[in-house]
C-alpha atoms as an extended CHARMM CRD file, in Angstrom:
* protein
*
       248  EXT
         1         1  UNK       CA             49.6480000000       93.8320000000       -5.2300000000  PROA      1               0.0000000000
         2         2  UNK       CA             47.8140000000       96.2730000000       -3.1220000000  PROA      2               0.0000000000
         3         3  UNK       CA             45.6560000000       97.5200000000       -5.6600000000  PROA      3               0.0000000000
         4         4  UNK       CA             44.2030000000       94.1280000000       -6.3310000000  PROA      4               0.0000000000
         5         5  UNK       CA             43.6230000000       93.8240000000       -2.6750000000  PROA      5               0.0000000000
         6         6  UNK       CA             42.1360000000       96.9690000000       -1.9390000000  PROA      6               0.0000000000
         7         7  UNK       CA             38.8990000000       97.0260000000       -3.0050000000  PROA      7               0.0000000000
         8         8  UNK       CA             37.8580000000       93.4450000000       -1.4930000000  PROA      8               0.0000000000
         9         9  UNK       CA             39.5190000000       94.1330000000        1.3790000000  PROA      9               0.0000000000
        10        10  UNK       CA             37.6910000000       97.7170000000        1.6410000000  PROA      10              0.0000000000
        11        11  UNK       CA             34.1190000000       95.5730000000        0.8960000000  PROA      11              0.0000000000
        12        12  UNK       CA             34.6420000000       93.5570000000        3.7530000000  PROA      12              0.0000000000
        13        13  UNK       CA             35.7630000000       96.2030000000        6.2270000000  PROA      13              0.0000000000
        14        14  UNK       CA             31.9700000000       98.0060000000        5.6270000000  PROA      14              0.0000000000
        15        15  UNK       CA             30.2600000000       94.4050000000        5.7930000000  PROA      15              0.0000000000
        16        16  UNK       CA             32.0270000000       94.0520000000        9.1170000000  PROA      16              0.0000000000
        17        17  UNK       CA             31.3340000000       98.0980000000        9.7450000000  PROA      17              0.0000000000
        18        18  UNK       CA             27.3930000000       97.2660000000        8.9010000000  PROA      18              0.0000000000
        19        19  UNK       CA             27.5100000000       94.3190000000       10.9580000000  PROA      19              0.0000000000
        20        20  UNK       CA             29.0280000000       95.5550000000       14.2870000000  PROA      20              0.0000000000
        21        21  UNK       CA             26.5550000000       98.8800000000       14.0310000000  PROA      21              0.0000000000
        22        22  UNK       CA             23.3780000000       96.6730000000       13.0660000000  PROA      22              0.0000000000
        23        23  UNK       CA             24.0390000000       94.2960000000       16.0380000000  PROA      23              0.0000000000
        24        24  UNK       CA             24.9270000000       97.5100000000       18.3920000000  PROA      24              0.0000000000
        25        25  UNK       CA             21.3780000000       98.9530000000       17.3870000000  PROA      25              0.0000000000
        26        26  UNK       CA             19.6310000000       95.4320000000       17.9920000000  PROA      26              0.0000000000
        27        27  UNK       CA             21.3460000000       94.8980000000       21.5230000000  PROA      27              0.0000000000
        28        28  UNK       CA             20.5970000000       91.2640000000       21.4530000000  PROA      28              0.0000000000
        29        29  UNK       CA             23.4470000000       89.1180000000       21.0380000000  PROA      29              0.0000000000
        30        30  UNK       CA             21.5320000000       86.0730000000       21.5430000000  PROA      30              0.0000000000
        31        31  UNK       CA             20.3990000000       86.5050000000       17.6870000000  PROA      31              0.0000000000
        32        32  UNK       CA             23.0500000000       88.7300000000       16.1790000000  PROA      32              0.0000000000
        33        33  UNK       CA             26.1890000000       89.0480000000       18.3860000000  PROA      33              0.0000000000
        34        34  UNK       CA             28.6830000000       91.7920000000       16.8300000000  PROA      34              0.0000000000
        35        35  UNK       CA             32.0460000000       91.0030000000       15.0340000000  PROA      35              0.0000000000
        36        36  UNK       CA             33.6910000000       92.3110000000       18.1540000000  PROA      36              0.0000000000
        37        37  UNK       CA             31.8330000000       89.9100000000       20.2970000000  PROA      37              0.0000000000
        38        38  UNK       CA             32.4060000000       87.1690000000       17.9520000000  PROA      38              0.0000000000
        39        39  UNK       CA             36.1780000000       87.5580000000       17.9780000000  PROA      39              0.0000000000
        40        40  UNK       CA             35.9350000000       87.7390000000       21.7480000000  PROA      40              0.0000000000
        41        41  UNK       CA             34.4870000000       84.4050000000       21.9350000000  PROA      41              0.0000000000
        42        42  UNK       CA             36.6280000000       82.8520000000       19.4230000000  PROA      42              0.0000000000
        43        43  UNK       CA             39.4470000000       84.0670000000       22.0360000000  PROA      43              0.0000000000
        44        44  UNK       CA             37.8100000000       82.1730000000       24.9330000000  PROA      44              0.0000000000
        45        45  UNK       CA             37.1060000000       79.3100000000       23.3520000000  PROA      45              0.0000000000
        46        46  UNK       CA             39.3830000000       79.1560000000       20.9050000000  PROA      46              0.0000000000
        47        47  UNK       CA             41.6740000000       76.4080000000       22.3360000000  PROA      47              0.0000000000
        48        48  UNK       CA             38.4020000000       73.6260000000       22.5490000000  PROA      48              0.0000000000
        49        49  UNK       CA             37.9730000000       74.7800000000       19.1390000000  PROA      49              0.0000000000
        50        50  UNK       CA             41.3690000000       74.4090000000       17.5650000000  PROA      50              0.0000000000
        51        51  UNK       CA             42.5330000000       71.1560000000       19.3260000000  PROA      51              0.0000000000
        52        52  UNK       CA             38.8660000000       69.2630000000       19.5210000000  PROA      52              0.0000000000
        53        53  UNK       CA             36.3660000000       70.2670000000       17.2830000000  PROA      53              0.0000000000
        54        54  UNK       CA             38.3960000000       71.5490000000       14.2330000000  PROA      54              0.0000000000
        55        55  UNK       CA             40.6760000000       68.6170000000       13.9730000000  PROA      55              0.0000000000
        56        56  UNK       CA             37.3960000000       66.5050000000       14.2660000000  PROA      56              0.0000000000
        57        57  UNK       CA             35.8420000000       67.9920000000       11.0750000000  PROA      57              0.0000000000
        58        58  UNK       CA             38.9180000000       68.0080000000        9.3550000000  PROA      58              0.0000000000
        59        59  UNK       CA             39.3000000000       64.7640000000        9.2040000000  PROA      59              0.0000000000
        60        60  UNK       CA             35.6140000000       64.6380000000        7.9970000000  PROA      60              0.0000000000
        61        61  UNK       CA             36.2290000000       66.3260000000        5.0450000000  PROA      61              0.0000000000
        62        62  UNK       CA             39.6990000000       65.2630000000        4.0260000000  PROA      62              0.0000000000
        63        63  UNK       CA             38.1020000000       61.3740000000        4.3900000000  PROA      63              0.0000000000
        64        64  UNK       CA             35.0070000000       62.6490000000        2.1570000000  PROA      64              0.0000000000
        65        65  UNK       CA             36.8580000000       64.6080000000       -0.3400000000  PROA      65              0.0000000000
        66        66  UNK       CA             38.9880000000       60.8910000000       -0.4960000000  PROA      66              0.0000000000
        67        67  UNK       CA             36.2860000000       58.8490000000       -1.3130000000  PROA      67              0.0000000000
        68        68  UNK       CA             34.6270000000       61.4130000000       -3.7030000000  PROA      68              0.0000000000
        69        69  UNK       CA             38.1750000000       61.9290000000       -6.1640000000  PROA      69              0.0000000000
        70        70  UNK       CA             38.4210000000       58.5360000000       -6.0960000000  PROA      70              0.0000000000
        71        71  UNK       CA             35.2200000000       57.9340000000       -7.1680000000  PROA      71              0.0000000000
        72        72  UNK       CA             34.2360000000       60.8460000000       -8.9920000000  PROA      72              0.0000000000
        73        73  UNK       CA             37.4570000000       60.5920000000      -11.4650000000  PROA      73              0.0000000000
        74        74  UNK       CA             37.2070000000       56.6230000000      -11.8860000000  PROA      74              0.0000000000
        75        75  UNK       CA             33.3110000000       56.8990000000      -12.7110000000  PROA      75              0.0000000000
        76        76  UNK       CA             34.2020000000       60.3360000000      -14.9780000000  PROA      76              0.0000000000
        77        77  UNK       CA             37.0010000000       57.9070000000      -16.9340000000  PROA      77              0.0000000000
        78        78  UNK       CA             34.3680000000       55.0250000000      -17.4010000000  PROA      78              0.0000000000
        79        79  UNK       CA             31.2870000000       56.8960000000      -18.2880000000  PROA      79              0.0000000000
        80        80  UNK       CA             33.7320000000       58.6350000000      -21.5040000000  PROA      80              0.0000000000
        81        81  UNK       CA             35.0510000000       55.4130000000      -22.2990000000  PROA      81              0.0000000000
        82        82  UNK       CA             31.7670000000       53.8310000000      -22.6710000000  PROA      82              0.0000000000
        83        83  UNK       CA             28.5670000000       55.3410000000      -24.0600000000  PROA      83              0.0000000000
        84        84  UNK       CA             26.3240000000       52.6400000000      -22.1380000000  PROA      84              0.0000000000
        85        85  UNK       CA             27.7120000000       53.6700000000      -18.4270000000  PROA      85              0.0000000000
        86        86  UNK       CA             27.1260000000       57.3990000000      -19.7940000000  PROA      86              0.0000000000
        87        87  UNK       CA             23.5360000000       56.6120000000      -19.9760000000  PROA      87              0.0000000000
        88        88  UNK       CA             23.2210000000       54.4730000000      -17.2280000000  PROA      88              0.0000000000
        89        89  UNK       CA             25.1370000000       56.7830000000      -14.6620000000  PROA      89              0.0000000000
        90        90  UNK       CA             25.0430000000       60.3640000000      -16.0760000000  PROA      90              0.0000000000
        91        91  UNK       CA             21.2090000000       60.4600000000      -15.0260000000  PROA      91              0.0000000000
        92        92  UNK       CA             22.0420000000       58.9080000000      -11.5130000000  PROA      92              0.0000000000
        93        93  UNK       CA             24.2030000000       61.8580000000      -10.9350000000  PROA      93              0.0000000000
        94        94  UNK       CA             21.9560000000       64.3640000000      -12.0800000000  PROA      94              0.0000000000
        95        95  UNK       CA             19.1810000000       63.1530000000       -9.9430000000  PROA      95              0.0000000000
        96        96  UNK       CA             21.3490000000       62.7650000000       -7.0710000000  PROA      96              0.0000000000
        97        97  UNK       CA             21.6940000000       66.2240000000       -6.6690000000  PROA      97              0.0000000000
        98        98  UNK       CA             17.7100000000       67.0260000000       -6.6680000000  PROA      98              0.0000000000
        99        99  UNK       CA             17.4350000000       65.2260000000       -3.1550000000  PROA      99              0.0000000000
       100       100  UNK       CA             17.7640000000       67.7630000000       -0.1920000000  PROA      100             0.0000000000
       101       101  UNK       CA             20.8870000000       66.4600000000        1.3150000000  PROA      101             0.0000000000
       102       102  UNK       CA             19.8770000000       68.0900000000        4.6960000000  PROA      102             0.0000000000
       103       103  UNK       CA             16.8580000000       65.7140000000        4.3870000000  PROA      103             0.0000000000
       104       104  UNK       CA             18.7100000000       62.5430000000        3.7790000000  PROA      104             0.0000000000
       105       105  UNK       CA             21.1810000000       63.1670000000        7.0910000000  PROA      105             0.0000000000
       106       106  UNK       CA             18.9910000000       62.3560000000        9.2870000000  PROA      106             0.0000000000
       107       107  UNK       CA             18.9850000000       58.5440000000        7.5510000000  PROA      107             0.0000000000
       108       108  UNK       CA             22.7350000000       58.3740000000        7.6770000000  PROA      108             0.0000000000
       109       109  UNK       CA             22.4560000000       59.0160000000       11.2920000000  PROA      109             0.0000000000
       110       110  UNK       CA             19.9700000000       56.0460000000       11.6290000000  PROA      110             0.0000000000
       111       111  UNK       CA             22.3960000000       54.2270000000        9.9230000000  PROA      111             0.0000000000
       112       112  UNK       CA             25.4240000000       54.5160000000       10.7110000000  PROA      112             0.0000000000
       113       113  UNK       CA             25.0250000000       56.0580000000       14.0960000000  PROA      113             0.0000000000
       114       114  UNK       CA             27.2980000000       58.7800000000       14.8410000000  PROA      114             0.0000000000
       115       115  UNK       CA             30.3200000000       57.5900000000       13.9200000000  PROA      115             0.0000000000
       116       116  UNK       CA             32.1010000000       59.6010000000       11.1420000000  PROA      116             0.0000000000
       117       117  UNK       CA             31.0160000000       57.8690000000        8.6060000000  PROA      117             0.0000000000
       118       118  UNK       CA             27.4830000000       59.5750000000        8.7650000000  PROA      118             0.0000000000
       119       119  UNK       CA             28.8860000000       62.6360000000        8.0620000000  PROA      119             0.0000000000
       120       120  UNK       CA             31.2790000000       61.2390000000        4.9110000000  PROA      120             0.0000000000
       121       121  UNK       CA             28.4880000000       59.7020000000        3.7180000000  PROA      121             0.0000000000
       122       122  UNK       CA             26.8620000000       63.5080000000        3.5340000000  PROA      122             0.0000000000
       123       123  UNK       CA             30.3930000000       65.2340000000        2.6770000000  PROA      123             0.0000000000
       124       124  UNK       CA             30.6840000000       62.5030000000       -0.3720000000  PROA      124             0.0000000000
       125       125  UNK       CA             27.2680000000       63.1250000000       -1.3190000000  PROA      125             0.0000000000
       126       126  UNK       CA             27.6850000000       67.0360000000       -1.7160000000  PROA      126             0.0000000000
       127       127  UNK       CA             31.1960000000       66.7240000000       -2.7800000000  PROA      127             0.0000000000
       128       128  UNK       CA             31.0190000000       64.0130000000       -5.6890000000  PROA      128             0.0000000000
       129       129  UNK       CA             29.0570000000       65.9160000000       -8.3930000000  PROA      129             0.0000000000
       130       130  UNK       CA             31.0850000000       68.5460000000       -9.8110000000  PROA      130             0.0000000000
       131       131  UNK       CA             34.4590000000       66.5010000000       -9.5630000000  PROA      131             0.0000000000
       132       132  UNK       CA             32.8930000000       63.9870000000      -11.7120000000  PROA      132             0.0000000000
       133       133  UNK       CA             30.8570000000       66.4300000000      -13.6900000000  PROA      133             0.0000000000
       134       134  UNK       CA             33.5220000000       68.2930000000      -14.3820000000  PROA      134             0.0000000000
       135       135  UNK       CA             36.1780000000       65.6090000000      -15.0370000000  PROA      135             0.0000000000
       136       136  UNK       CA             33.9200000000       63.9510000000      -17.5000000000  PROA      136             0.0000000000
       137       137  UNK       CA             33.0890000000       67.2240000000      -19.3540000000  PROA      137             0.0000000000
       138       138  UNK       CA             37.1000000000       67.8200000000      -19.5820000000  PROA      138             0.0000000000
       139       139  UNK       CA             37.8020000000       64.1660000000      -20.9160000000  PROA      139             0.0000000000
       140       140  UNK       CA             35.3520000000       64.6660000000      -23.9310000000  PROA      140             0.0000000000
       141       141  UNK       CA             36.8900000000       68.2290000000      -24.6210000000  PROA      141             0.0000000000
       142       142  UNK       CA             39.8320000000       66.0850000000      -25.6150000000  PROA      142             0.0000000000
       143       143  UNK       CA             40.4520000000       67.4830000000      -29.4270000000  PROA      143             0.0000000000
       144       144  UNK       CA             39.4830000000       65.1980000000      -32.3420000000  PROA      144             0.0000000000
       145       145  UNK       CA             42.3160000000       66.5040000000      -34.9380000000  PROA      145             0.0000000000
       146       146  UNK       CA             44.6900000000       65.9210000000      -31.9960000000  PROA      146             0.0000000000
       147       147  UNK       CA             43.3380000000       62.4200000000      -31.6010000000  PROA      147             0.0000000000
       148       148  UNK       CA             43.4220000000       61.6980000000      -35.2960000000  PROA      148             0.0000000000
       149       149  UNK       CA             46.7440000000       62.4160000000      -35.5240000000  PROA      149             0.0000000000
       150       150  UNK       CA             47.7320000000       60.8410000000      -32.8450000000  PROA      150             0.0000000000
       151       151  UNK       CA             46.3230000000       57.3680000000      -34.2450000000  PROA      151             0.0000000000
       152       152  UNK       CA             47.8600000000       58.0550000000      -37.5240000000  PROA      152             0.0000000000
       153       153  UNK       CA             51.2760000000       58.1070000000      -35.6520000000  PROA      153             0.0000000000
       154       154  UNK       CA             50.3690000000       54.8590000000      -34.2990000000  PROA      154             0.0000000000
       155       155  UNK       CA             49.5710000000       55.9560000000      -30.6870000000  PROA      155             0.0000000000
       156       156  UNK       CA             47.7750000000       53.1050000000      -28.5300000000  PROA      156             0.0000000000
       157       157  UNK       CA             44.4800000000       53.5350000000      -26.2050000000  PROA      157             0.0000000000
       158       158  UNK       CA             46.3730000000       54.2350000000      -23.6400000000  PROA      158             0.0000000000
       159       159  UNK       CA             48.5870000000       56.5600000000      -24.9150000000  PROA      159             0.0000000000
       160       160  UNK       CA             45.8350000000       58.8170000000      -26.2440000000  PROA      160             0.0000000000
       161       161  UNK       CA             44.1400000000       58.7360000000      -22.4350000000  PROA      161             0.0000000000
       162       162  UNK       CA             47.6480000000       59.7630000000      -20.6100000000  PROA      162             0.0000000000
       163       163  UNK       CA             49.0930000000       61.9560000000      -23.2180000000  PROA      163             0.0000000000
       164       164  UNK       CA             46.0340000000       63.7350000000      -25.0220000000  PROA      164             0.0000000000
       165       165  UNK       CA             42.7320000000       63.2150000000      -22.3710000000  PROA      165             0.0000000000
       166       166  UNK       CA             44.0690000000       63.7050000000      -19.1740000000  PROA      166             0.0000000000
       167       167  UNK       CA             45.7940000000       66.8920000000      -19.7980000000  PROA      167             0.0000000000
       168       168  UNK       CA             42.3380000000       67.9240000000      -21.4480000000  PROA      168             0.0000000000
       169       169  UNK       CA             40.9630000000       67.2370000000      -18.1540000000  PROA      169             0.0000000000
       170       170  UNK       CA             42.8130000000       68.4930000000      -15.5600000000  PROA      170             0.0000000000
       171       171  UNK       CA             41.5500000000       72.0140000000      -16.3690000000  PROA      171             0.0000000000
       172       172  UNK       CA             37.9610000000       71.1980000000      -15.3470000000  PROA      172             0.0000000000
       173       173  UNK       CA             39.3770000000       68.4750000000      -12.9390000000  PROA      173             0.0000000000
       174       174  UNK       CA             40.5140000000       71.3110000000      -10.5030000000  PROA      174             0.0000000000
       175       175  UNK       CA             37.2720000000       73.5160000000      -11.2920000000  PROA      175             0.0000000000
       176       176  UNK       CA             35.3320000000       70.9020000000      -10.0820000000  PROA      176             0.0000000000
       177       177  UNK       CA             37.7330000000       70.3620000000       -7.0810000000  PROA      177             0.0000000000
       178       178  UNK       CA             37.8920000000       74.1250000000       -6.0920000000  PROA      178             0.0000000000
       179       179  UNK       CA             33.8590000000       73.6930000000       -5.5160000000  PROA      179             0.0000000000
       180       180  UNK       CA             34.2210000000       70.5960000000       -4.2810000000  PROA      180             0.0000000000
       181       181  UNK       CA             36.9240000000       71.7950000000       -1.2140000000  PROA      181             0.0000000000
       182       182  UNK       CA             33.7420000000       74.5820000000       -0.6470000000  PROA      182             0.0000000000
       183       183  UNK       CA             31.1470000000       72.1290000000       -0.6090000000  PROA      183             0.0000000000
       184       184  UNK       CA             33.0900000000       69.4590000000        1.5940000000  PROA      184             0.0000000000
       185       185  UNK       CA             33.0420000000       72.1450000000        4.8110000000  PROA      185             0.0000000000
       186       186  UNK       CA             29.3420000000       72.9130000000        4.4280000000  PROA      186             0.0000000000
       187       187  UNK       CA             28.6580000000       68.9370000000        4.2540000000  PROA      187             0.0000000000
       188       188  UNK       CA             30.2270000000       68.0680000000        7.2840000000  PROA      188             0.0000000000
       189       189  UNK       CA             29.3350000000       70.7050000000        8.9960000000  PROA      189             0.0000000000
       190       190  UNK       CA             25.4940000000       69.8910000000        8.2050000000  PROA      190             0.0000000000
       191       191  UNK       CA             26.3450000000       66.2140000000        8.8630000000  PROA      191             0.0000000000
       192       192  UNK       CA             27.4620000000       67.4180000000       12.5450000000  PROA      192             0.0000000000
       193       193  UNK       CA             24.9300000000       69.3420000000       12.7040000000  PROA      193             0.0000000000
       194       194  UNK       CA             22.7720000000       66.5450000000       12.8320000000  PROA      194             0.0000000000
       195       195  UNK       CA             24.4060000000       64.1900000000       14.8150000000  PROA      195             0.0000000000
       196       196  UNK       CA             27.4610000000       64.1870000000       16.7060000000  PROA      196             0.0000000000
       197       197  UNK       CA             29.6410000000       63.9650000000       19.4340000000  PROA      197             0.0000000000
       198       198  UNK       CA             32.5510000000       66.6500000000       18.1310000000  PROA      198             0.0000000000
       199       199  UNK       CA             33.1740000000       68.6990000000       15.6550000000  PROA      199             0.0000000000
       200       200  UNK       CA             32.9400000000       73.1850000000       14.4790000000  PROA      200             0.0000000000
       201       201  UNK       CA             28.6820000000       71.6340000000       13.2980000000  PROA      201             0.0000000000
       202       202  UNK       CA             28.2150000000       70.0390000000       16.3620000000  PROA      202             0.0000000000
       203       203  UNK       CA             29.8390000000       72.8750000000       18.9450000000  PROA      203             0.0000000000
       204       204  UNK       CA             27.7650000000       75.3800000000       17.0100000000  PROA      204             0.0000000000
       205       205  UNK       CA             24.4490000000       73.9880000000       17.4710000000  PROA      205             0.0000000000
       206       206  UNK       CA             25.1280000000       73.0390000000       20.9980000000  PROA      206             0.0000000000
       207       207  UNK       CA             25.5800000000       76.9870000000       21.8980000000  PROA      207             0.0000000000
       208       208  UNK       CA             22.4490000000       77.5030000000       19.6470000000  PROA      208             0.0000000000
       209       209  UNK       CA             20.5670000000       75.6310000000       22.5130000000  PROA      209             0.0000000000
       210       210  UNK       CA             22.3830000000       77.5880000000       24.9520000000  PROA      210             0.0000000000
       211       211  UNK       CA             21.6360000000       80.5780000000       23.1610000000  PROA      211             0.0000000000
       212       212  UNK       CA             25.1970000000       81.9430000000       22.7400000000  PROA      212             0.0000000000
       213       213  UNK       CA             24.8010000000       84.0420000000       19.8030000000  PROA      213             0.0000000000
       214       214  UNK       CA             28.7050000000       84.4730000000       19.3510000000  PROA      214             0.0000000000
       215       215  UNK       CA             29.6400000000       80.9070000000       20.3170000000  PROA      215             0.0000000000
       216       216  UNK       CA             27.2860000000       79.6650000000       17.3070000000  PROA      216             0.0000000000
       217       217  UNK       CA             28.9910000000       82.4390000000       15.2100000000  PROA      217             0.0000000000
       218       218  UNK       CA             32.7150000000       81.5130000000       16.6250000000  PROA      218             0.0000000000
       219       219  UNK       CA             32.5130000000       78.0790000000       14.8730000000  PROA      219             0.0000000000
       220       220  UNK       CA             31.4510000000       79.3130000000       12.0400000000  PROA      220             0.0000000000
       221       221  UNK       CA             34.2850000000       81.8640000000       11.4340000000  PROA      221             0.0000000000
       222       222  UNK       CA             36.6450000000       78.6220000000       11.7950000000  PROA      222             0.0000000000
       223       223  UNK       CA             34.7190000000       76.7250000000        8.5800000000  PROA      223             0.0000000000
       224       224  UNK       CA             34.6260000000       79.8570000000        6.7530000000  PROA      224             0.0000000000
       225       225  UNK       CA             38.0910000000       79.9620000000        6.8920000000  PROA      225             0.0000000000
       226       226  UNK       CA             38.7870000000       76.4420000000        6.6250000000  PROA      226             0.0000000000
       227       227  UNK       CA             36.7500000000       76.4560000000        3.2670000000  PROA      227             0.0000000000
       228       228  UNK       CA             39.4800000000       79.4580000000        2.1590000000  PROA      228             0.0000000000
       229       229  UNK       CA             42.4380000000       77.8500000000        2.8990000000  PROA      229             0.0000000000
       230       230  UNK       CA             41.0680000000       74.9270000000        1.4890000000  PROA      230             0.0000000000
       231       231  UNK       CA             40.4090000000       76.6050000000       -1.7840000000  PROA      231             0.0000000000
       232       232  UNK       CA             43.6540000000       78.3060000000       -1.7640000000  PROA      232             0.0000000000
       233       233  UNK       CA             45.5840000000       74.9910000000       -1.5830000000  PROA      233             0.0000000000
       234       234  UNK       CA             43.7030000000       73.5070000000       -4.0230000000  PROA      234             0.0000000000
       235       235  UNK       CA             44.6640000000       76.8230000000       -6.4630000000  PROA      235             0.0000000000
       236       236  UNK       CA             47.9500000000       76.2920000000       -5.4880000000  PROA      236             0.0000000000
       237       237  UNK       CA             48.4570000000       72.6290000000       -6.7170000000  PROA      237             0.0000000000
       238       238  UNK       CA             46.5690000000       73.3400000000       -9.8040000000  PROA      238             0.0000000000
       239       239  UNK       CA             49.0070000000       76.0630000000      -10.6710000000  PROA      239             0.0000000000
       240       240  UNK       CA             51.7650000000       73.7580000000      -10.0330000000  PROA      240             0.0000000000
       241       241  UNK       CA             49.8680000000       71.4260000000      -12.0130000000  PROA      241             0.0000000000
       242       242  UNK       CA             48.8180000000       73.2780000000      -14.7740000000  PROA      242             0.0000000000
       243       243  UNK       CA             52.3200000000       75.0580000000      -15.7330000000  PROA      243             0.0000000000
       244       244  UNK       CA             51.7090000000       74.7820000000      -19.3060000000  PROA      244             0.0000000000
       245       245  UNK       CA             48.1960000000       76.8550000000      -19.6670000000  PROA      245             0.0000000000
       246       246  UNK       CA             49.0190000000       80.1860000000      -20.1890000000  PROA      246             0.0000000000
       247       247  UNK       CA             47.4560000000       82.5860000000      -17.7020000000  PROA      247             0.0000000000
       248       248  UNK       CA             47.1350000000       86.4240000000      -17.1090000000  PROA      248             0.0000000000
């Protein structure tokens, strides 16, 4: 267990070793503030942070990620049981993710004002492409001598989806998920970047204008960790999931 540790841990004690010397040499926190400073401020402010701003985007991303399973499977399950919504939506969803989502926040803002549903709308956005992608891509994996056989035996529609697709699926249902979980932080974090009232997007870019080099960083720390734990829950449930794949 230590061995497999070691060597990222070691990687990231000479990024943070590079870091805290570079920003010592540059002496201006206002652009790069050192890890030391960093953790300082997270200390400070951590409490505004923890009880305000972190529940705030939270709840941004657990509402997005929501809207995008639900949507992302259901649309994954119709598009492979139908060759005309394949054509008609697998192009949507490909083109969907050639529009600079930074671009269209701004709109979302106009729109729906800045409620949270401006930053969903952003979250969803980012979020719905690889679970959908990747569920549809596991449902067609599905194996055609298994399926053959499985009609021989007299096995109905349905059967075949629950006992031969979905477990084809699930696979590249939680690959798509683990980027997904990544994804959903950076979308509502650009969503309050752009316009909010709370939130770890919002508090950073209100220190930016204050020039707080380590309270923009502090914020930051907080989504780069809530993206980890994220992803490590999400590993979790897929191994609890997934009991019957065989892995190293």
């Amino acid at each position: 267990m230590i061995k497999k540790y070691f060597t990222p841990s070691l990687l990231v004690l000479i990024l943070l070793v590079i870091w805290q010397i570079t920003a010592s040499m540059m002496n201006m926190a206002f652009i790069l503030p050192s890890p030391l400073q960093v953790v300082e401020k997270l200390w400070e402010i951590g409490d505004i942070l923890l009880t305000v701003h972190l529940p705030a985007t939270l709840l941004i991303v657990v509402i997005g990620l929501f809207i995008s399973i639900v949507f992302g499977v259901g649309i994954a399950v119709w598009m492979n049981g139908s060759k005309t919504m394949e054509r008609t939506f697998y192009p949507l969803l490909i083109s969907s993710q050639t529009i600079p989502i930074i671009a269209l926040a701004p709109i979302f803002v106009l729109w729906f004002g800045y409620s949270i549903w401006s930053k969903v709308v952003v979250t969803v956005l980012i979020t719905f492409f690889p679970i959908a992608v990747n569920t549809f891509d596991g449902l067609r994996s599905s194996s055609k001598e298994l399926r053959e056989l499985l009609l021989t035996m007299g096995a109905s529609k349905k059967e075949i989806f629950f006992k031969l697709n979905v477990p084809s699926a699930l696979p590249h249902f939680f690959s798509g998920l683990k980027v997904a979980v990544t994804l959903s932080v950076i979308g509502a974090a650009i969503g309050e970047w752009v316009g909010a009232q709370s939130g770890l997007g919002y508090f950073s870019r209100r220190m930016m204008t204050q020039f707080d080099g380590a309270g923009v960083f502090a914020p930051i720390v907080l989504l780069s960790l809530l993206g980890i734990l994220l992803f490590l829950l999400v590993v979790y449930f897929e191994k609890k999931s997934l009991r019957w794949r065989k892995t190293e």
